[in-house]
C-alpha positions as CSV (number, residue, x, y, z in Angstrom):
1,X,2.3,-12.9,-13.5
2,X,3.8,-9.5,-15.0
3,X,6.0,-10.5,-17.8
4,X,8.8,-8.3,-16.1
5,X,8.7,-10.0,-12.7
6,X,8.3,-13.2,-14.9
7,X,11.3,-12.8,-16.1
8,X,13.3,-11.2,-13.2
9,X,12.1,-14.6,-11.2
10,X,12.9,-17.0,-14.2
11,X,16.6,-15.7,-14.1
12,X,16.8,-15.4,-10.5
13,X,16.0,-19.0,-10.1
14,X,18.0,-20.2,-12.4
15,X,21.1,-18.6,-10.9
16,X,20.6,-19.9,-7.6
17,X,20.3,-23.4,-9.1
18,X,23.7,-22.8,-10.5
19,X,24.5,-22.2,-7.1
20,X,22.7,-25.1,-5.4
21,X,20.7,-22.5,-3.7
22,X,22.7,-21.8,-1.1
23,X,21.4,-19.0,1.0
24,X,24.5,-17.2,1.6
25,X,24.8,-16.9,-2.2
26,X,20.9,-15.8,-2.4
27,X,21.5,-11.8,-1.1
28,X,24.6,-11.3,-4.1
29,X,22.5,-12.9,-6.4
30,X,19.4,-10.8,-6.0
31,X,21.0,-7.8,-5.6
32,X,22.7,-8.2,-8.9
33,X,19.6,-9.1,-11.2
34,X,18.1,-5.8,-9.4
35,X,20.7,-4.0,-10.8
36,X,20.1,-5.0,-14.2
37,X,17.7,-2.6,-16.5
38,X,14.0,-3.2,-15.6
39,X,11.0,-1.5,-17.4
40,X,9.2,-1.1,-14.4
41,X,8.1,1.6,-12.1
42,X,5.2,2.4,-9.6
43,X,2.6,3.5,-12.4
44,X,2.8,0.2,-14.7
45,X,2.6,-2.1,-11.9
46,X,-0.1,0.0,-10.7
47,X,-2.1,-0.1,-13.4
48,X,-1.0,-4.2,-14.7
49,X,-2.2,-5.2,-10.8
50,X,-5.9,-3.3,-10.7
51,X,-6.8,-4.3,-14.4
52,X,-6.0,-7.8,-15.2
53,X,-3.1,-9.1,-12.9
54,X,-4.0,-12.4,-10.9
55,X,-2.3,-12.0,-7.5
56,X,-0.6,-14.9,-5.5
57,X,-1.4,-15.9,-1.9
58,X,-0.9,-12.5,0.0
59,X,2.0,-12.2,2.6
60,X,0.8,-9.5,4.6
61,X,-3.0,-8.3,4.6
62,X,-2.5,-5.3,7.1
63,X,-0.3,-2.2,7.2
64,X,2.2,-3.2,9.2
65,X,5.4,-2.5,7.1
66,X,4.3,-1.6,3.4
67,X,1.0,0.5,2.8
68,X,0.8,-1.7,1.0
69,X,2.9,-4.3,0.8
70,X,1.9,-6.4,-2.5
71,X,3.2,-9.8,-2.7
72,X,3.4,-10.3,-7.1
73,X,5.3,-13.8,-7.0
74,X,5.4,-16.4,-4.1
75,X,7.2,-19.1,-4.7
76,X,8.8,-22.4,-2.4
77,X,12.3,-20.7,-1.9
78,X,11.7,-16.7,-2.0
79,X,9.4,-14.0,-3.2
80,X,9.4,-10.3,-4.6
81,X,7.6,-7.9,-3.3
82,X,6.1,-4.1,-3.8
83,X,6.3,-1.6,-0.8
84,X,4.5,1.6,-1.1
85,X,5.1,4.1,1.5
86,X,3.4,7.3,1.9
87,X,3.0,8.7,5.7
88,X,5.0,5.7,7.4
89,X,9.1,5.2,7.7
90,X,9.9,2.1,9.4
91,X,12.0,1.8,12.7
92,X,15.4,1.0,12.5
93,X,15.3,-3.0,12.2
94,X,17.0,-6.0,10.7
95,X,15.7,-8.9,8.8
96,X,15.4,-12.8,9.0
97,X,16.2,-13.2,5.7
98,X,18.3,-12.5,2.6
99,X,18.0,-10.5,-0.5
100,X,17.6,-7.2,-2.3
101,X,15.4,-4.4,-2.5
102,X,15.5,-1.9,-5.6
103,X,14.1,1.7,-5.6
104,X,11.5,2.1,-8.4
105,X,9.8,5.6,-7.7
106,X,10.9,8.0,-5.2
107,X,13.5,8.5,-3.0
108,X,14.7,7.7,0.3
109,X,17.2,8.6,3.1
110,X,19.2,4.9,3.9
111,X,21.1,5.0,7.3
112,X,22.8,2.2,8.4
113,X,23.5,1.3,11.9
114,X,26.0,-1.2,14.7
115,X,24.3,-2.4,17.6
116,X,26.8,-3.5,20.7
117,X,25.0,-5.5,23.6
118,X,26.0,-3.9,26.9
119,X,23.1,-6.4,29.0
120,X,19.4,-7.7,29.1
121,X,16.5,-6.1,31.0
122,X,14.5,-9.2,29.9
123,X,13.1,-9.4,27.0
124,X,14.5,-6.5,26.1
125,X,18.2,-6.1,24.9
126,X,20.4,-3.4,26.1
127,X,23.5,-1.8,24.2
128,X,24.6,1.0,22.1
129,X,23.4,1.9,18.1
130,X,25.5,3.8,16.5
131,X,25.0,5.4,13.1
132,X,27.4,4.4,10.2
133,X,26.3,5.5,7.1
134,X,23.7,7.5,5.6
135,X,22.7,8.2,1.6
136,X,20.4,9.1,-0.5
137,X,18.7,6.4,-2.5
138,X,17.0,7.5,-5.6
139,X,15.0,5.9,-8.7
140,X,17.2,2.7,-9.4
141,X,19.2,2.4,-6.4
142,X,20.0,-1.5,-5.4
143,X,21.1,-2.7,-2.4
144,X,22.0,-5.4,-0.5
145,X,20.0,-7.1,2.0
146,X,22.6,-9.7,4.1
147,X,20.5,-11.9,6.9
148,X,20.1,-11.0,10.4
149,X,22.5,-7.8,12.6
150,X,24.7,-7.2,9.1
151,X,22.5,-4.9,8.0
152,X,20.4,-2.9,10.8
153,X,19.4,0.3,8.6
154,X,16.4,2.4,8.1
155,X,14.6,4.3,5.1
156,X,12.9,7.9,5.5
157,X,11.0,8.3,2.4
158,X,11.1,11.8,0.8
159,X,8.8,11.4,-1.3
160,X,5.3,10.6,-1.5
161,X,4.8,7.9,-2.8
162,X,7.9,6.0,-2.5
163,X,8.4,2.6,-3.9
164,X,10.5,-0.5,-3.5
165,X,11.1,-4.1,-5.0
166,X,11.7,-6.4,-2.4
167,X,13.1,-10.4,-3.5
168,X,13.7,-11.9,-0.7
169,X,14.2,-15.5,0.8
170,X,11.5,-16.8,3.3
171,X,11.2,-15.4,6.9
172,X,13.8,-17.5,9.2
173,X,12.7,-18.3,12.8
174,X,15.3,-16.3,14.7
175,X,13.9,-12.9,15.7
176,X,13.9,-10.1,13.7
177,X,14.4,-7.4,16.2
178,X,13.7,-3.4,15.9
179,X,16.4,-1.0,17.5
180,X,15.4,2.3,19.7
181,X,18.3,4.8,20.3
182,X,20.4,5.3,22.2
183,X,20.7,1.4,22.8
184,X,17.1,-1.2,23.1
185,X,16.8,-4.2,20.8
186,X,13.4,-6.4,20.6
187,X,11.9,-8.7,19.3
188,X,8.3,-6.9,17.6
189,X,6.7,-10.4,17.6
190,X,7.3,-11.0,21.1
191,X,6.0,-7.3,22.4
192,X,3.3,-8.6,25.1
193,X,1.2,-5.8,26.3
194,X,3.6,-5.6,29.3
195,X,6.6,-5.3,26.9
196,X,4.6,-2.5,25.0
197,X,4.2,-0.4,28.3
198,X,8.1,-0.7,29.0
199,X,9.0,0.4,26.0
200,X,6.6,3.2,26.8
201,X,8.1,3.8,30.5
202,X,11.7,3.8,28.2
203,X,10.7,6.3,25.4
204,X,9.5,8.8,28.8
205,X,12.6,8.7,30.8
């Protein structure tokens, strides 16, 4: 493992224990070992991963958020992660899990958004998103990544590349939906081909 990520794990993990690794502790945790100085940055893991770094199991093998996304520890409770970004921004979403993600090259415009439910046009939710907050995240920047509709945001990237560190617990079961303006939740996993063509009808009108 890099000696840096080593370490950030090592003290991670022993924090949580402290803490009987409760999730809800997990996120604050995280987030405040992010924060701490870390000699790292999108060159030196770069060049530690395609010279002698032995890589763990690998999360994600597409491109489907992260290009790439590079799983460099995988453990029982949570991993940490590399996202590179260069031509893609994700959708506004949320996540089925807790944690932090710290900026190490680049920057990024962070928005953060509320979702109200108004009704259901099965699968799909229906509501309003409004936006809350929006900031620039440069080199450095930590923040906060609370489980499930606490944190709907999304990242334009700025520059190219642009590159976070992700720990994060384990994906949960409950969906991990994506958010269309003015006001459409779903669930990505469950997007049937007849799903994809509504959304498609929606996005016209």
């Amino acid at each position: 493992m890099i000696p840096e990520i080593e370490t950030l794990v090592a003290d991670i993990d022993s924090a949580w224990s402290r803490m009987n690794r409760a999730e809800a502790a997990f996120s604050n945790i995280a987030t405040e070992f992010l924060s701490r100085p870390l000699d790292l940055d999108f060159a030196k893991l770069a060049r530690s991963i395609c010279e002698h770094q032995t890589l763990p199991r690998q999360r994600r093998l597409d491109e489907g958020f992260g290009q790439p996304a590079i799983t460099l520890y995988s453990g029982h409770d949570f991993t940490v992660e590399m996202l590179c970004w260069h031509t893609s921004t994700p959708a506004i979403h949320e996540h089925a899990f807790s944690g932090a993600f710290r900026v190490l090259t680049g920057t990024s415009m962070h928005s953060r958004y509320s979702y109200t439910e108004t009704g259901h046009l099965r699968p799909l939710s229906l509501g309003k998103i409004e936006l809350k907050h929006t900031e620039v995240l440069e080199s450095d920047s930590v923040r906060r990544i609370p489980r499930g509709s606490e944190l709907i945001h999304a990242n334009f990237h700025l520059d190219s590349p642009t590159v976070t560190l992700v720990v994060r617990t384990h994906q949960g079961r409950e969906p991990e939906r994506c958010y269309l303006p003015p006001g459409v939740a779903y669930d990505p996993v469950a997007r049937t081909p007849a799903l994809h063509k509504r959304m498609q009808l929606l996005d016209t009108m």
